[in-house]
C-alpha positions in Angstrom: 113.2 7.7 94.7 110.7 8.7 97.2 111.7 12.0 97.9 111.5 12.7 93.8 107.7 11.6 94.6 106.8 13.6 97.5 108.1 16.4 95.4 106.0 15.3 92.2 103.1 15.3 94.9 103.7 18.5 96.4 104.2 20.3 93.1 100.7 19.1 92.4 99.3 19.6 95.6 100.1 23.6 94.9 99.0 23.4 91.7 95.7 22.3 92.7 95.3 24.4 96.0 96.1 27.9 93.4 93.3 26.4 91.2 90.6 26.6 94.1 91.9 30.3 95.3 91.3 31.2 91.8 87.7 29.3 91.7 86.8 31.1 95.2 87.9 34.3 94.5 85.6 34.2 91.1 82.9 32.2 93.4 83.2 35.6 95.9 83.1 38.2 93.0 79.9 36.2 91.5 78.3 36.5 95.0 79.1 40.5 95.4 78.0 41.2 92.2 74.5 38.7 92.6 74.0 40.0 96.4 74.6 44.0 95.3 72.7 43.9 91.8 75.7 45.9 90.4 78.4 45.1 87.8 80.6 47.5 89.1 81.4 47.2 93.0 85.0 48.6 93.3 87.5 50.3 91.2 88.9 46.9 90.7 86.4 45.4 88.4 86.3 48.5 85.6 88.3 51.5 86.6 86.6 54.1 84.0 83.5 52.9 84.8 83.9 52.9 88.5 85.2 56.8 88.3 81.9 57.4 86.1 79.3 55.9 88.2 80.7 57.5 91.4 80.5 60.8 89.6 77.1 60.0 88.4 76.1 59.2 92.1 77.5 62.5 93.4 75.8 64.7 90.8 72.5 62.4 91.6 72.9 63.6 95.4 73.2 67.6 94.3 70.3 67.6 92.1 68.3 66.0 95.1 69.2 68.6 97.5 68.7 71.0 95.0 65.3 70.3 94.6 65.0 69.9 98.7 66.3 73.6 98.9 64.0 74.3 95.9 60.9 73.0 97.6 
């Protein structure tokens, strides 16, 4: 009988210790997403979105050096 117990307890121990990797890996999202100001911080979050806002940031780039060689 105690070995059906320390199973019982183990089984639950597991349960509980993939509970708090989920809770910390939303805890660490929350805190990249707070600390950076940005919804989107990899291609994990929002794929489409991700691919958009790096394009956006590379066109931003070439319109400033644009205007630099303009100037």
């Amino acid at each position: 009988m105690g070995d059906l117990t320390r199973i019982a307890t183990n089984v639950r121990a597991l349960q509980s210790l993939s509970s708090m990797q989920k809770i910390n890996n939303a805890i660490g999202q929350h805190q990249t997403r707070l600390s950076t100001g940005k919804k989107i911080n990899s291609a994990a979050d929002d794929p489409a979105g991700y691919q958009l806002a790096r394009g956006l940031e590379s066109r931003g780039r070439g319109l400033t050096v644009a205007l630099a060689n303009v100037s």
